[in-house]
N, C-alpha and C positions, 0 to 999 in steps of 0.2 A: 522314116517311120518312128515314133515315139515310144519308148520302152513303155510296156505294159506298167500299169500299178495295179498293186493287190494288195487286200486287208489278211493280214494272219492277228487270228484273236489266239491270247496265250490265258487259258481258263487255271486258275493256280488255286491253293485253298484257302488263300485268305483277300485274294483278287485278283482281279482281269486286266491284260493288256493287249488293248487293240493298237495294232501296230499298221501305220503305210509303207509299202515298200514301193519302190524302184526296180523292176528286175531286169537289168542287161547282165554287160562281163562279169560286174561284182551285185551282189543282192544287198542293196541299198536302202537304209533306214532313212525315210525324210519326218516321221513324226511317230510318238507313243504317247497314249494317254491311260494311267493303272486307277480303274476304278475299285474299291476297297469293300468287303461285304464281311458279313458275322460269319463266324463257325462257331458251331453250339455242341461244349461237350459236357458231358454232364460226370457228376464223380463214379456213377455205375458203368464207364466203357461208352455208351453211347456219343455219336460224333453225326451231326444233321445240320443238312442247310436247304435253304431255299430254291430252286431252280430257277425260280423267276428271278432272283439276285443277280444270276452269271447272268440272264436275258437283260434285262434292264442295265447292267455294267457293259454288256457289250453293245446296247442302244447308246447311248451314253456315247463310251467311248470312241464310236462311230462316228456320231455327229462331229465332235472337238477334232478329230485328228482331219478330218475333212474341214472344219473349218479354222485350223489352226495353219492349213497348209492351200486354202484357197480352193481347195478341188470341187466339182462340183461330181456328182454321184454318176455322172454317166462316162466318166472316167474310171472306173474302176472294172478293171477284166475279170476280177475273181476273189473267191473268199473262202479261206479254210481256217479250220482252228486243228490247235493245240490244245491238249486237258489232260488233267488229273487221272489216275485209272485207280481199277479197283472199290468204284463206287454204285450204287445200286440205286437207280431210279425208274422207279414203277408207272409206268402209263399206261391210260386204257387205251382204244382205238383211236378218239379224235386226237389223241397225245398230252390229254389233261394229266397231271400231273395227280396221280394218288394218295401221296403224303412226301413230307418232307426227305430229300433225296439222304443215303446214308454213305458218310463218303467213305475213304480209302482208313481212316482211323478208328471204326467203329466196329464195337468188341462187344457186341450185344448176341453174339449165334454161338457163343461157347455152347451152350446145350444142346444147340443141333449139329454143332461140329463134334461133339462127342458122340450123340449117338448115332450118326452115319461112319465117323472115320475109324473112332476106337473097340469096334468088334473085333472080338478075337476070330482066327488066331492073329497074330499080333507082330510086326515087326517097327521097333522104336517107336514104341506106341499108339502105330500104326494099323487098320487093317491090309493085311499082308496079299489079299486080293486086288483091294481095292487101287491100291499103291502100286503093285505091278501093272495091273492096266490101265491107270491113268499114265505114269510113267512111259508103256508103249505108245498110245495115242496119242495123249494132251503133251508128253516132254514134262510134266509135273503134276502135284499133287495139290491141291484144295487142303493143304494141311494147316494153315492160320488162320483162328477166330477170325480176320480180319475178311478176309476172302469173301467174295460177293456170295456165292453161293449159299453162304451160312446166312446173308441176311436176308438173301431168297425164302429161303424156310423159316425163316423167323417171322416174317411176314405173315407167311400161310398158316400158320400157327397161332398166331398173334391177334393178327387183323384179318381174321376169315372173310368178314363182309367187303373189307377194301380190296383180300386178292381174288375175291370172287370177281371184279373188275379190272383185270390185269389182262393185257392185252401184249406188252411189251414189256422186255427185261432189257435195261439199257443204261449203260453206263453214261459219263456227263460230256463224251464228245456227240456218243451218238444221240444225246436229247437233243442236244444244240442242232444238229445237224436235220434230225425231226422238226424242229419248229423252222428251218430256214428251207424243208422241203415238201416238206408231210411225208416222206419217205421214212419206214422205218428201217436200219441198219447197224451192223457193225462192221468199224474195220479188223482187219487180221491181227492185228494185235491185240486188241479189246475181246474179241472173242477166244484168243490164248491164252488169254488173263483169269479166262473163268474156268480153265483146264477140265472145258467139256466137250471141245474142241480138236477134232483129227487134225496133228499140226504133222502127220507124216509126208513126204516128198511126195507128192503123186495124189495125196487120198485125203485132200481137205476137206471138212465138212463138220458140221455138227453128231458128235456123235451120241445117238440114241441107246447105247448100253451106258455111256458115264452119265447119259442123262438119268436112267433107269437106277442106277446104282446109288446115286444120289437126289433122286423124287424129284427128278426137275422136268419140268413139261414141255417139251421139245419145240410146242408151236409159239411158246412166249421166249422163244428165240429169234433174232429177227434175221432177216440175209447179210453176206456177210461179203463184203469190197475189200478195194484195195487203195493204200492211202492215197495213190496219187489217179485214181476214178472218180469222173464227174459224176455225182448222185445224183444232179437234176438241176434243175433252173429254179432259183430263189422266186418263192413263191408270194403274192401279192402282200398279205398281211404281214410276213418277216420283212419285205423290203418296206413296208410303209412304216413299219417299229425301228428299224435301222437306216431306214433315211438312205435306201441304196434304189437302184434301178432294178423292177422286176425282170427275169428273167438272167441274169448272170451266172456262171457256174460257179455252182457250189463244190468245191472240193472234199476229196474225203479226210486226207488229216491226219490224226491218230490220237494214240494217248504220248502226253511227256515226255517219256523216255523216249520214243521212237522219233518225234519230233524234235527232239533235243539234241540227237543222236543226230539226224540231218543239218540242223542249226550248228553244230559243232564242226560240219562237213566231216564227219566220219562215214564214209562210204565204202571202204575196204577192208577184206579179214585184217585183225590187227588194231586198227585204227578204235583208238582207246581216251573216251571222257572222261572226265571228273565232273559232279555237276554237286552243289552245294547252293538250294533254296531253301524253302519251306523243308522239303525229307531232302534226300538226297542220294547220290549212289556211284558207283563206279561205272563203265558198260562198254564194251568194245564187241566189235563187231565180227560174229562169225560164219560159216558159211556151211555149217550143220548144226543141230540141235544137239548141247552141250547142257550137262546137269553134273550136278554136284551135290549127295545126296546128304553130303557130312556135312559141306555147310550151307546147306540152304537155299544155294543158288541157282540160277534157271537160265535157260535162253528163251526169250519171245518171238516170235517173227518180227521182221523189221518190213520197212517200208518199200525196199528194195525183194523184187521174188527172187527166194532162195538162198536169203542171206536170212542173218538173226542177231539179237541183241543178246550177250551173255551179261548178266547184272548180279551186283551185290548190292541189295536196299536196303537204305536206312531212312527210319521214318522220322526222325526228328533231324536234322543239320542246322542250316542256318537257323530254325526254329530257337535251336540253344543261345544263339545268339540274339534273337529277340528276348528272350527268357533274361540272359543278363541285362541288356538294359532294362528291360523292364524292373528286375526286381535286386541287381546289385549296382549296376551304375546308375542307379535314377539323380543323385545327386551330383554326379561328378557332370552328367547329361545336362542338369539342370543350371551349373555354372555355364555351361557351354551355350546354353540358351538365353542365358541372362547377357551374355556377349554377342549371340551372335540372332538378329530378328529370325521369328520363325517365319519360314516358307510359306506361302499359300498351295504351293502344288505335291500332291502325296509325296510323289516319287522323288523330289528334288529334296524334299524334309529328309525321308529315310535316308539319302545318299548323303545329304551333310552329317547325320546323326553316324551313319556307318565309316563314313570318313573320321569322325572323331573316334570312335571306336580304335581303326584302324591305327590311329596315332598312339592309341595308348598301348596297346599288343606289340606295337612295332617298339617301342620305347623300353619295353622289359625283356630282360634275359632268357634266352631259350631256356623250357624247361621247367617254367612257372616255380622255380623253387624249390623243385622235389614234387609240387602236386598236381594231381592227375585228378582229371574230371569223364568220368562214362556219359556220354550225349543221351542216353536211353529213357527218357523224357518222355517216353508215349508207348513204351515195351519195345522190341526190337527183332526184327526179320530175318539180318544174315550177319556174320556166318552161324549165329545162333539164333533162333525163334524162342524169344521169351517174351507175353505179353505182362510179364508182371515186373520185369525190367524195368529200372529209373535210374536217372542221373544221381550222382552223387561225387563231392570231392573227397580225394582221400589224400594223406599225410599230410593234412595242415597242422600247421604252426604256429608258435608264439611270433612268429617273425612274418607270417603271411600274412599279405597283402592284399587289396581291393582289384588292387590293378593285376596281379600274379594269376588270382582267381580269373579274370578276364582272360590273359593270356593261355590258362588250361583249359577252357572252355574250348579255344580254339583249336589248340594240340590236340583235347581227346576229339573232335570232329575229324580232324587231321588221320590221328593212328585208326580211326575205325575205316579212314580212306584205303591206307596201307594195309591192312587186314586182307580189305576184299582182292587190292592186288595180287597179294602173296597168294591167296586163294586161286584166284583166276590165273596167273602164271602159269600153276598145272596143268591146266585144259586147256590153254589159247596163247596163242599169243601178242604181247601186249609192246603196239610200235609206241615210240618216243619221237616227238615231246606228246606228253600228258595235255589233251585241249580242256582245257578250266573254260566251265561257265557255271551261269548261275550268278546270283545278287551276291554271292560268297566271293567270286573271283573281281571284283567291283575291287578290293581288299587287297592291294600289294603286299601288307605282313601276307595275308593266309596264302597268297600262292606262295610268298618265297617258304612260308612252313611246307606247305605241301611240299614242295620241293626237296626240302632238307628232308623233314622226316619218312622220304619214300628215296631218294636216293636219285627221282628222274627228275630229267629237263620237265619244264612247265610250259605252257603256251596258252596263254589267254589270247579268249575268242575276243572281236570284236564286237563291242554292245554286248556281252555275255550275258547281260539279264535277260535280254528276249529272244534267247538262243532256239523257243521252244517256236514261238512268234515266225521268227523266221522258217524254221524245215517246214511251218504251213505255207509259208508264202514259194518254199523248195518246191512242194508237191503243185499250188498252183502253175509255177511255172513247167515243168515237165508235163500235166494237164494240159498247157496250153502249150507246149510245142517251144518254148523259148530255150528250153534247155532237150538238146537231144537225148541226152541217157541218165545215168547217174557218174557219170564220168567224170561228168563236167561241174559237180556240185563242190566237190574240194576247191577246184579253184575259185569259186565264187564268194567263200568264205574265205576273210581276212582275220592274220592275228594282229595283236596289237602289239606283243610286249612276250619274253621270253623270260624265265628264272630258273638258272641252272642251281642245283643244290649245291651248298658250300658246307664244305668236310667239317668246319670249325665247329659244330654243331653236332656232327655227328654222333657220340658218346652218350651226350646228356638224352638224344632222341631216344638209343637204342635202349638204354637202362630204362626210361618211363613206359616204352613201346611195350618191354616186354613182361611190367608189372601191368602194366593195360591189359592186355592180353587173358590174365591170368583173374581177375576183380569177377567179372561174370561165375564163371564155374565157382568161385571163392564164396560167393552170396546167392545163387541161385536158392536155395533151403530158404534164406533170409529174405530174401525178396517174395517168395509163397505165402511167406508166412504174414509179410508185413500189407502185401496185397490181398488177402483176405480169398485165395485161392486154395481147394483141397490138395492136399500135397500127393493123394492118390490119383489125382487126374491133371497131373501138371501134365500142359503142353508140351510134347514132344518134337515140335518142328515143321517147317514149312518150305518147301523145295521152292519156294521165289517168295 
């Protein structure tokens, strides 16, 4: 009998990879193709994209990896995505699309997150009600401008006439998942992500006092699955736009982390990622629901019942590293291109580009010279929530360099890794080697940094950039019966490559570690001020 194939789409914020798998002993990658789309952020906070972008990238990328690999559409068992969370896409009943979807970066509900959360009485600027029962129920609080629920209200506020036709509240797995069924839903992660959600042992369900508490209308909630649940059979018009066989099972999937989290084959308390794309985060797996109210951190449900994702996020990582090339290595880039023809294919561009990269970080001294760079590029989530947050280098020199600056770019992405550990060490704990994925672990400098400057073994996943790709294709299979339990998912994932940390580095990391540490709290005031926020209503913090 011929091993099942299955498509896992990996929806990310700046594009899609649809991905073929193979699934017997090992989960086997035979093709990817990343189709590329806009994010449109505006200098007011606001962050919006198209819905139809991610639909037409993964029509797209359907077709190619099908005909890249010869298969014809009545091969394919199943189809699940991987996505983005924390974004807010408004549809009526037929699943038309209301306005432009607002994703996980968008800081537009500050006014309605003030006046739902900062009623006194008041705990860390908090309401002190509010925050105890969400805390019981959801496991966290709605506490960051970023949070869907504030763009919920903003809407109804905003665009009266458009939420007068609001039908569904739905993040960007569960849209996808609406057009491939007409079914509307969420999975258990998605819906603990909007912390209105009873994520207690025993008494899940949406809960109508957090809905009450924060004006959210209970019936624009939609039912709520479990990632590895067949939602329905791919319905005529999605399979004639994706070029697949009607009727096939549609899996449920999840958001990123949770998918990334199976793609990494972490299936066991303990068992501990590193993931460095677009944002990025630490996240190991635990088997109650873990909060951390100092700094910010949360656990989700995972994909597995009963288990949960404990995480520290950070919304800019690799991001900082598109940031440099774009705007300090464009010329050193541009020798590099004058040598070497540019690629036709996205994803084989950005890998020779990041490979050049990789040579120049590897090439310089640990420790960029004494300077330290904060990744906080787009404000930041744990273990502080500051949305006025931004990068900046600090102790530069007469003697600093192009290339130095590249290298701290990567260190401070590094020590914000080492942060969250040190964080999560308290609550859980966290097995070794460390599984590296993401377009970041592509990077043999950044894992051997990671390495050094955290002190553990490293272990890059295999294909680590469609780590997310895969745990959809994880849930297809257990869906369909190929994999008995989740027992059997670690061994299906392969590493490639192991980096233990070398001591000779050590000194230079600890010193920069722990003036990193200190830059936040040092400029908080300065960053209020320079970001055009009242300093009497700074953000107080966000429990995930």
């Amino acid at each position: 009998m011929q091993a099942p194939l299955v498509i896992g789409y990996d929806i990310g914020t700046t594009g899609a990879k649809t991905c073929l798998f193979r699934l017997g002993e090992r989960i086997e990658l035979l093709n990817r193709v990343l189709c590329e789309y806009p994010l449109q952020i505006t200098r007011d906070g606001w962050a919006e994209q198209n819905p139809d972008d991610w639909w037409r990238a993964m029509a797209h990328g359907t077709a190619e990896v099908l005909r890249k690999e010869r298969v014809v559409p009545d091969r394919i068992r199943a189809l699940s995505f991987s996505a983005g969370m924390h974004s807010f896409v408004p549809v009526d009943k037929a699943g038309t699309v209301l306005r432009p979807a607002m994703t996980y970066m968008d800081q537009r509900g500050g006014i309605q997150r003030a006046r739902v959360l900062t009623r006194p009485p008041r705990v860390r600027g908090m309401n002190l009600f509010l925050v105890c029962v969400s805390l019981f129920l959801a496991g966290g609080v709605s506490a960051s401008v970023k949070d869907p629920v504030w763009k919920y209200l903003w809407m109804r506020e905003n665009e009266p006439e458009l939420f007068a036709r609001l039908a569904w509240w739905l993040d960007v797995r569960d849209y996808l998942a609406f057009r491939c069924t007409g079914r509307a839903s969420m999975t258990e992660d998605t819906a603990n992500a909007t912390f209105l959600y009873n994520t207690r042992r025993g008494k899940p369900g949406w809960s109508r006092l957090l809905c009450r508490w924060h004006g959210v209308n209970p019936s624009h909630l939609p039912g709520v699955t479990q990632a590895t649940a067949i939602l329905g059979p791919l319905i005529g018009e999605a399979a004639d736009n994706l070029g697949l066989k009607p009727g096939i099972p549609v899996v449920g999937g999840g958001g990123d982390l949770t998918m990334q989290t199976l793609g990494a084959g972490c299936v066991e308390p303990g068992d501990t990622h590193v993931y460095i794309g677009t944002s990025g985060w630490v996240a190991s797996v635990v088997s109650r629901r873990t909060l951390d109210t100092r700094h910010y951190m949360a656990s989700l449900l995972g994909a597995r019942s009963g288990y949960q994702n404990y995480i520290g996020e950070q919304e800019t990582s690799g991001k900082c590293l598109e940031w440099v090339r774009d705007h300090i290595a464009l010329d050193e880039i541009g020798i590099y291109l004058s040598k070497h023809p540019m690629a036709t294919d996205a994803d084989v561009r950005h890998a020779s580009l990041l490979e050049y990269l990789d040579e120049v970080v590897a090439q310089t001294p640990a420790g960029a010279g004494g300077v330290i760079f904060t990744p906080w590029l787009h404000g930041n989530r744990s273990p502080f929530e500051d949305p006025n947050a931004r990068g900046m280098f600090f102790n530069l020199g007469l003697n600093t360099g192009k290339r130095q600056l590249i290298r701290a770019v990567v260190e401070g992405m590094v020590f914000q890794k080492r942060w969250y550990l040190e964080c999560m060490a308290r609550k859980c704990s966290i097995h070794e080697p460390l599984r590296f994925i993401g377009g970041g672990a592509l990077s043999r400098a950044t894992a051997q940094i990671l390495a050094d400057a955290t002190g553990r073994t490293v272990a890059v996943i295999e294909n680590p950039q469609i780590a997310g790709a895969a745990g959809a294709a994880v849930c297809c299979g257990l869906a369909l019966g190929v994999y008995p339990d989740f027992d059997e998912i670690s061994q299906s994932i392969r590493t490639t490559r192991l980096h233990a940390p070398d001591s000779v580095h050590r000194e230079v990391y600890e010193k920069n570690y722990r003036i990193f540490k200190r830059l936040h709290a040092a400029n908080r005031t300065n960053f209020a001020l320079a970001n055009g926020e009242d300093l009497r209503t700074l953000s107080r913090g966000s429990c995930l």
